[in-house]
C-alpha positions as CSV (number, residue, x, y, z in Angstrom):
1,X,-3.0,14.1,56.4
2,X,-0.1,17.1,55.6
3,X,-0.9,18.1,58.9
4,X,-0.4,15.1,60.4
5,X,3.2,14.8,58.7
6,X,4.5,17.7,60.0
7,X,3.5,16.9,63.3
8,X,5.6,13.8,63.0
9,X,8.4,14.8,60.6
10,X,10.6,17.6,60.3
11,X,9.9,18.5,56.4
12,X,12.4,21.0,56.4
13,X,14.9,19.1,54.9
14,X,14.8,17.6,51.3
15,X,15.4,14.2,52.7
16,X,12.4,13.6,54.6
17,X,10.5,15.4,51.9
18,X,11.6,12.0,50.1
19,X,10.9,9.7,52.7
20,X,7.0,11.2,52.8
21,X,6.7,11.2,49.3
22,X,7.6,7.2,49.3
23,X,5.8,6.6,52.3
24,X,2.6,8.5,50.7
25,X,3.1,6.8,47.2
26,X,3.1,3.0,49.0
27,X,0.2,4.4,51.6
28,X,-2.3,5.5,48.5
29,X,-1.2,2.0,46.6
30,X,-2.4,-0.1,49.1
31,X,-5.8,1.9,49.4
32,X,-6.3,1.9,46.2
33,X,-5.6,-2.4,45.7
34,X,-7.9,-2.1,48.8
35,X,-10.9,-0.4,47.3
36,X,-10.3,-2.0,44.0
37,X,-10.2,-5.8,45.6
38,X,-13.5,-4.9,47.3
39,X,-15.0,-3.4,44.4
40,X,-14.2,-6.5,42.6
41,X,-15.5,-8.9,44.9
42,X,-19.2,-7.4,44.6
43,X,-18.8,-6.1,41.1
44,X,-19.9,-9.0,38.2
45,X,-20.4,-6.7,35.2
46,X,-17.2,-6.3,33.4
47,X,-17.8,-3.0,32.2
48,X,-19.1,-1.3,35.7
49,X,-15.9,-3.2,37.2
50,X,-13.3,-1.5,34.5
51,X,-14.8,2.0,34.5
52,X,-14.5,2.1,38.6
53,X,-10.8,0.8,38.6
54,X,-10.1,3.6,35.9
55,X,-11.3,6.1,38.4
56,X,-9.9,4.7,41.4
57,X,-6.2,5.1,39.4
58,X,-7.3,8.6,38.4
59,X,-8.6,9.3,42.2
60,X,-5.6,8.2,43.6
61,X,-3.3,9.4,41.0
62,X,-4.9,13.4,41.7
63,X,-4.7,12.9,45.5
64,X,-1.4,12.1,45.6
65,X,-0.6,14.9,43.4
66,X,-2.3,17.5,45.5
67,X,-0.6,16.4,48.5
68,X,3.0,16.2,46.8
69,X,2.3,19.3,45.5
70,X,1.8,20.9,48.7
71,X,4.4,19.2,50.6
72,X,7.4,19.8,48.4
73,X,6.0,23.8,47.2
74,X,5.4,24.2,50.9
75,X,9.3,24.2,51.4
76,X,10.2,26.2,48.1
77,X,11.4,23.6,46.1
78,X,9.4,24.3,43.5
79,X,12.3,23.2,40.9
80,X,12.4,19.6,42.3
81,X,8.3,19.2,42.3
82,X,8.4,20.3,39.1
83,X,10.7,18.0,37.7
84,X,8.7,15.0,39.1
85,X,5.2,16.1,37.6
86,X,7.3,16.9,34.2
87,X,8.9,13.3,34.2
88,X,5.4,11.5,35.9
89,X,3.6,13.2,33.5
90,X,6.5,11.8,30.5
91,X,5.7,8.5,31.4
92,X,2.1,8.0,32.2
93,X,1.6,9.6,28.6
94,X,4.9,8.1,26.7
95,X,2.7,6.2,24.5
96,X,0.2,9.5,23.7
97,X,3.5,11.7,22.9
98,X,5.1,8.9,20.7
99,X,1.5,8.7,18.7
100,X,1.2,12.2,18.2
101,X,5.2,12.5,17.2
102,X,4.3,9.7,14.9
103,X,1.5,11.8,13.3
104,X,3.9,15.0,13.0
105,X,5.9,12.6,11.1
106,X,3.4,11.0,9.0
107,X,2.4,15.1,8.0
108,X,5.3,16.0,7.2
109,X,7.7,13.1,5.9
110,X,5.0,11.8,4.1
111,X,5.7,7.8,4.1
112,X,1.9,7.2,2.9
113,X,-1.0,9.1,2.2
114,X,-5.0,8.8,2.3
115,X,-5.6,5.7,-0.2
116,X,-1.8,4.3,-0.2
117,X,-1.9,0.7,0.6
118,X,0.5,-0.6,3.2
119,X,1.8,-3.2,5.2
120,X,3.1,-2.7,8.7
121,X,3.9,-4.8,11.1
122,X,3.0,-7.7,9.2
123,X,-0.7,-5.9,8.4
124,X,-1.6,-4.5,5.2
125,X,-4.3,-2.5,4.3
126,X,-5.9,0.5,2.4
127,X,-5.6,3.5,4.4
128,X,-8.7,5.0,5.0
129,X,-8.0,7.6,7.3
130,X,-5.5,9.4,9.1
131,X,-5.7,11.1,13.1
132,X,-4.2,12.3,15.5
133,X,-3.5,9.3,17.2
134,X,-4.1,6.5,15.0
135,X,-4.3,5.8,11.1
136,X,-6.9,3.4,10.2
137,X,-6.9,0.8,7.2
138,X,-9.2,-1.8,5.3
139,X,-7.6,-4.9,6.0
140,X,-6.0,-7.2,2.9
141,X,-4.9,-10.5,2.9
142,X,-4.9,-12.2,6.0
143,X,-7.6,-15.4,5.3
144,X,-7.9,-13.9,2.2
145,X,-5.9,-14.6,-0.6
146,X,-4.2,-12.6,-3.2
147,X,-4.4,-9.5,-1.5
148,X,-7.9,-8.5,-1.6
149,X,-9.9,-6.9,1.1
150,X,-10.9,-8.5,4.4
151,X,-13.7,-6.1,4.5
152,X,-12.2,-5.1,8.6
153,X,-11.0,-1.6,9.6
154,X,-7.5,-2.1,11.6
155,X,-6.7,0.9,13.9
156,X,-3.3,1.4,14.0
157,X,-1.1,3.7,17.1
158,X,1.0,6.4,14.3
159,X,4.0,5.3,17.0
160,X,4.5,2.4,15.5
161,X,5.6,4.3,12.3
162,X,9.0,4.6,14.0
163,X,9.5,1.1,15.3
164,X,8.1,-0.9,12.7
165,X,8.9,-1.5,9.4
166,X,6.7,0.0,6.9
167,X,6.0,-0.8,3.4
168,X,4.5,1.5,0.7
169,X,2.8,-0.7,-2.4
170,X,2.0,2.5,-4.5
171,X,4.3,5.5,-3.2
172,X,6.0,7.1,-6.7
173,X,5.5,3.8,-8.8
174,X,1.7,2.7,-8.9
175,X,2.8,-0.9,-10.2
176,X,4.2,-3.8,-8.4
177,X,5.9,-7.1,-9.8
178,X,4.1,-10.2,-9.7
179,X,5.6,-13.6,-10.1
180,X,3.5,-16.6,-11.7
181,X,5.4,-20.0,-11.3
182,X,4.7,-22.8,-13.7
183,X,6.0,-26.2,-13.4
184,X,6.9,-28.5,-16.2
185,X,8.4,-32.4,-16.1
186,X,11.2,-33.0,-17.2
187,X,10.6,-34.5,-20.3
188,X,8.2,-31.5,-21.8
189,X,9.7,-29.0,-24.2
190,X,10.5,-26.3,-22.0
191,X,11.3,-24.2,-24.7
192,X,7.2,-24.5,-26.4
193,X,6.5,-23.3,-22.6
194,X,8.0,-20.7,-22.0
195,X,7.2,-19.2,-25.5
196,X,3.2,-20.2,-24.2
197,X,4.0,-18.6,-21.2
198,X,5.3,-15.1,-22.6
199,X,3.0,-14.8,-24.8
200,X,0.3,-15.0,-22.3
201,X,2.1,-12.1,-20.0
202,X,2.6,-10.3,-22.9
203,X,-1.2,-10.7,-23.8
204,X,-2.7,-9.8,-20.7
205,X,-0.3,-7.7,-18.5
206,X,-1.2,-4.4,-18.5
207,X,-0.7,-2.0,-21.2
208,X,0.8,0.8,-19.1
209,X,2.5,3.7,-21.5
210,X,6.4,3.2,-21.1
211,X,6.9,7.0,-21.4
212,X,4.8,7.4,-18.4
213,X,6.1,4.8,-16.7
214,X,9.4,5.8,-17.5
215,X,8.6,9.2,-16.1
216,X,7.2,8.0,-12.4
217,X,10.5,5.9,-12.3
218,X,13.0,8.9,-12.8
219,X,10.6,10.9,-10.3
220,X,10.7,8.8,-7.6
221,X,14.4,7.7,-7.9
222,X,15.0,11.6,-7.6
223,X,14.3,10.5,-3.9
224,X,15.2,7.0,-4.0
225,X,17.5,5.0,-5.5
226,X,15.5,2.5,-7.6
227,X,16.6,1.3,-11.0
228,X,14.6,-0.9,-13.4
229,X,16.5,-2.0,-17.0
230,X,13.5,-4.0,-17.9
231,X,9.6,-2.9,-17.4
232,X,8.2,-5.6,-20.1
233,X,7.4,-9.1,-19.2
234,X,9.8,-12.0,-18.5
235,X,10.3,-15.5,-18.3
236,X,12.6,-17.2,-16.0
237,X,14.0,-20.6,-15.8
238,X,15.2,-22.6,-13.2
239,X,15.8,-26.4,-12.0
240,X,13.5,-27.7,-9.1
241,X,13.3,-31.2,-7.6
242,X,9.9,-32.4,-9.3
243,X,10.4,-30.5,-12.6
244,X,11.4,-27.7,-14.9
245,X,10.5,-24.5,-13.1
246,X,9.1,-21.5,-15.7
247,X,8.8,-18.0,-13.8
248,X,6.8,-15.5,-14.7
249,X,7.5,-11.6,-14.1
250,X,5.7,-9.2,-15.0
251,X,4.4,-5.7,-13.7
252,X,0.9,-5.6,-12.2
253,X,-1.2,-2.3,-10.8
254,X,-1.3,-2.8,-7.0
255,X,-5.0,-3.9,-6.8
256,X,-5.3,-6.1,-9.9
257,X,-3.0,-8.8,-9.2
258,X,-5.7,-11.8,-8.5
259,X,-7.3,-10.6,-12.0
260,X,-4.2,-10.5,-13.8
261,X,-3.2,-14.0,-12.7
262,X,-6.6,-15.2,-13.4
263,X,-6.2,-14.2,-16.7
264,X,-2.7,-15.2,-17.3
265,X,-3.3,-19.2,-15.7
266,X,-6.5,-19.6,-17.9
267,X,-4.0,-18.4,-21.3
268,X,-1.3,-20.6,-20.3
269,X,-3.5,-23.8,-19.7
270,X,-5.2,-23.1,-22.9
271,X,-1.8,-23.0,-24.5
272,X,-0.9,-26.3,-23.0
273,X,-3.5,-28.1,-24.0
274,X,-2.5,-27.6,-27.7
275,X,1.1,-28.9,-26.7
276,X,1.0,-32.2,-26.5
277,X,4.8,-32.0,-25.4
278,X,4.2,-30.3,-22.6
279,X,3.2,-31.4,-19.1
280,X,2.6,-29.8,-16.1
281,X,4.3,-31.6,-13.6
282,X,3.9,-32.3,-9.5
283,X,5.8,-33.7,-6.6
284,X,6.6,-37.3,-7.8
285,X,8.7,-40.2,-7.0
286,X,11.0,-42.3,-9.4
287,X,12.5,-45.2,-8.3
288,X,15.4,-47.2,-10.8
289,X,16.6,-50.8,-11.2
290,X,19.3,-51.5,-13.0
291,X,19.3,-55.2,-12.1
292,X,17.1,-57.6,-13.4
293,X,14.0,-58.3,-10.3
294,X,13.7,-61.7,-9.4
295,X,10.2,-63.1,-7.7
296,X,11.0,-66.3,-5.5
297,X,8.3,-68.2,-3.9
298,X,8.4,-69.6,-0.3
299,X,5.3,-71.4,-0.9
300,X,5.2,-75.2,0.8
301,X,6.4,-78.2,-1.6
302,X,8.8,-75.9,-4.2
């Protein structure tokens, strides 16, 4: 075929170098869309049909290479041939050189480790392992509830370590908050609540050693700036539409918060049910009349 083009073009200018190489480039598309339609049409197994389109691109892709090669370092322009393999070559692998920049990142910045539990994208999970092009994690959440394990392995491109938000549940601090929301009527005593609700928390949170904790806090906001006043549990009180709204808060280890609330809801409705002034409440509907109601009959006769 190289033959062929000289006999026809003059290839000693860079021009019609360019006009060869997009004549060639169109020329081996169409053979292989050829070739691949064919194959299709007599191929029915979906697996023999996808490995011989992969090496019909790869054919193509090397014959065209061989014969650019020799038609642009056939003229010396070795500088210009070379810039179009380096910048092919950029973008056929882009995604390959942004996974293994994502791994040199996740080696040496560190933004989670072996056993860290993370959400990215909108996926959390254990990791479980860590490669060259990928990082792999046991799924939570999802169907499941409460952040326990789906019991999958997600594979997940390093890349998206520099276009997606990530979110580290146990990097310096190994607790989390947790919120439990309790809803009261209006008409309970809110203030027997919440004194039944922080004595549960205080009951059954977990009895982490403040000077420890302390200690992880200062070392990790030697990196970051995080600041805690309080670490013991709280209760919080708010106003909602249905009823008198008693929060919660209280510090949890990463993977314990379904036990922890488990244990918490079984206190408090204990609690209640030795208060007989307070009620939990739900969405409800109250309707007032402040005149008197009057019943008139339309019935024949009256």
């Amino acid at each position: 075929m190289l033959e062929w083009l000289k006999t026809t073009f003059d290839l000693s200018t860079v021009a019609a170098k360019w006009v060869i190489t997009g004549l060639l480039l169109v020329g081996l598309t169409l053979v292989r869309l050829a070739v691949v339609r064919v194959a299709q049409s007599r191929i029915a197994d979906e697996s023999h049909w996808y490995r011989i389109r992969k090496i019909m691109s790869y054919t193509v892709f090397v014959i065209g290479g061989l014969i650019l090669g020799r038609l642009w370092l056939e003229g010396g322009g070795y500088g210009t041939y070379l810039g179009l393999l380096s910048a092919g070559v950029a973008i056929a692998l882009a995604d390959v050189l942004k996974n293994l920049a994502g791994f040199l990142y996740i080696l040496i910045r560190r933004p989670f480790r072996l056993g860290d539990r993370v959400e990215i994208g909108g996926d959390i999970g254990d990791v479980v392992d860590i490669r060259a092009f990928r990082f792999s994690m046991l799924e939570v959440g999802n169907w499941v509830h409460a952040d326990q394990s789906t019991g999958r392995i997600m594979h997940v491109p390093n890349g998206l370590v520099f276009t997606m938000p990530l979110a580290n549940y146990t990097e310096g601090f190994e607790f989390i908050w947790h919120e439990i929301e309790v809803l009261i009527t209006f008409e309970s005593d809110w203030r027997r609540a919440q004194e039944v609700i922080q004595r549960a928390l205080e009951e059954h949170a977990p009895h982490h050693d403040p000077i420890r904790a302390q200690a992880e806090l200062r070392k990790t906001a030697a990196e970051y700036r995080i600041m805690y006043t309080h670490l013991t549990p709280r209760v919080y009180l708010t106003v909602k539409d249905s009823g008198v709204q008693l929060t919660g808060r209280l510090l949890v280890e990463v993977r314990k918060r379904r036990a922890v609330e488990d244990v918490v809801w079984r206190s408090i409705l204990d609690g209640f049910a030795l208060e007989p002034d307070v009620e939990l409440a739900y969405p409800t509907v109250r309707t007032f009349f402040h005149d008197p109601i009057r019943v008139e009959s339309n019935s024949a006769g009256d």
